[in-house]
C-alpha positions in Angstrom: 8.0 -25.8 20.2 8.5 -22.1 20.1 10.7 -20.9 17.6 14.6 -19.0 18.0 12.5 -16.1 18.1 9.9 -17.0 19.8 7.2 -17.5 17.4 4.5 -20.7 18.3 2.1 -21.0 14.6 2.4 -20.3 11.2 0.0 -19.1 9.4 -0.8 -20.4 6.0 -3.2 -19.3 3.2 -3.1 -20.9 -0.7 -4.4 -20.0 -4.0 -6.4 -22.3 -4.8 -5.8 -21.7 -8.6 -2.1 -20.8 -8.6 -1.2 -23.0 -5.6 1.0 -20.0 -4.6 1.4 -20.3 -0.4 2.1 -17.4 1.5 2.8 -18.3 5.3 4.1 -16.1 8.2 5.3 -16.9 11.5 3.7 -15.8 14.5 4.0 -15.4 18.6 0.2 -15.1 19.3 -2.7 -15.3 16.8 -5.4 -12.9 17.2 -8.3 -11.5 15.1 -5.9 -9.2 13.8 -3.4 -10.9 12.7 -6.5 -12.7 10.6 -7.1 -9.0 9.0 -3.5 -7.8 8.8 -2.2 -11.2 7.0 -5.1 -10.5 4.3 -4.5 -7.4 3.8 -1.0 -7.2 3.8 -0.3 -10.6 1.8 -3.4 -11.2 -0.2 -5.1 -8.4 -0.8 -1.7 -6.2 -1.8 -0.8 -8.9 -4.0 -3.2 -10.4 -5.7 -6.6 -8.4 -4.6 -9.4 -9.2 -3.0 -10.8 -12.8 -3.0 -14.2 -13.4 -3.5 -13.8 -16.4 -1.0 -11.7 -17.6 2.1 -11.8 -20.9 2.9 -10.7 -21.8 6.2 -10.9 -24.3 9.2 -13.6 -23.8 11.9 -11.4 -22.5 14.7 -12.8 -19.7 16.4 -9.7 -17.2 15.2 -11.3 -17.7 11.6 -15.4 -17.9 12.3 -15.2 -14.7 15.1 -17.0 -11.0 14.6 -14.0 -9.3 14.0 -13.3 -11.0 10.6 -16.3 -11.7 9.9 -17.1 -7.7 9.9 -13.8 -7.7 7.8 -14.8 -10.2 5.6 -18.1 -8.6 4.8 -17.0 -4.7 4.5 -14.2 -6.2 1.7 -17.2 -8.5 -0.5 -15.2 -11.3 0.6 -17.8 -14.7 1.2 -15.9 -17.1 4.3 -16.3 -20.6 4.4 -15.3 -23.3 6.8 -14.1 -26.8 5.7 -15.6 -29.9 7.5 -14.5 -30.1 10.8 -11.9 -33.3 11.8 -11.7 -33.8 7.7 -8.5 -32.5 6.8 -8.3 -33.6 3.1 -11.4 -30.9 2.6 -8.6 -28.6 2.9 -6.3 -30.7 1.2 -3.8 -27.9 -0.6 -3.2 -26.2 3.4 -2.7 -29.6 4.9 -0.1 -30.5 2.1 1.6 -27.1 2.3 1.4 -27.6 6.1 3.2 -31.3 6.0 6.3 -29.5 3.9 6.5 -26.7 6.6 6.7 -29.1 9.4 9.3 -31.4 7.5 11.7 -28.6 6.5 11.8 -27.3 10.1 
């Protein structure tokens, strides 16, 4: 359910080598909120990735951030779909979000 303020998903991103999570909430999720989420919480903080690892849902795999992805050097990769422990750190993160709600 929709959040006090309205907000529907939460987006999520780890380091893999830090396990530092970053997460924001959000209303709608759109290409660029893909971009501005990267930029403004990765990128500004800890620079650019040389990878992205994400899920295969359309938001992630689309032109936009794909364009995105290649004009910063950044390689994307898509876990295995309907095998959630490939993307084990996310899921775990996930599973404390939804509990502390």
């Amino acid at each position: 359910p929709p959040s006090s303020k309205n907000h529907k998903y939460i987006l999520v991103a780890i380091n893999y080598f830090t396990k530092w999570v970053e997460a924001i909430p959000l209303k709608e999720v759109e290409q660029k909120d893909i971009i501005d989420f990267v930029e403004d919480h990765i990128i500004t903080r800890f620079g650019i990735p040389q990878t992205i690892t994400t899920d295969q849902g359309t938001i992630f795999t689309g032109r936009k951030v794909a364009q995105y992805a290649q004009s910063r050097g950044i390689k994307l990769i898509t876990s295995t779909p309907y095998y959630a422990q490939a993307n084990g750190q996310v899921e775990a993160a996930n599973k404390l979000i939804y509990q502390s709600d």
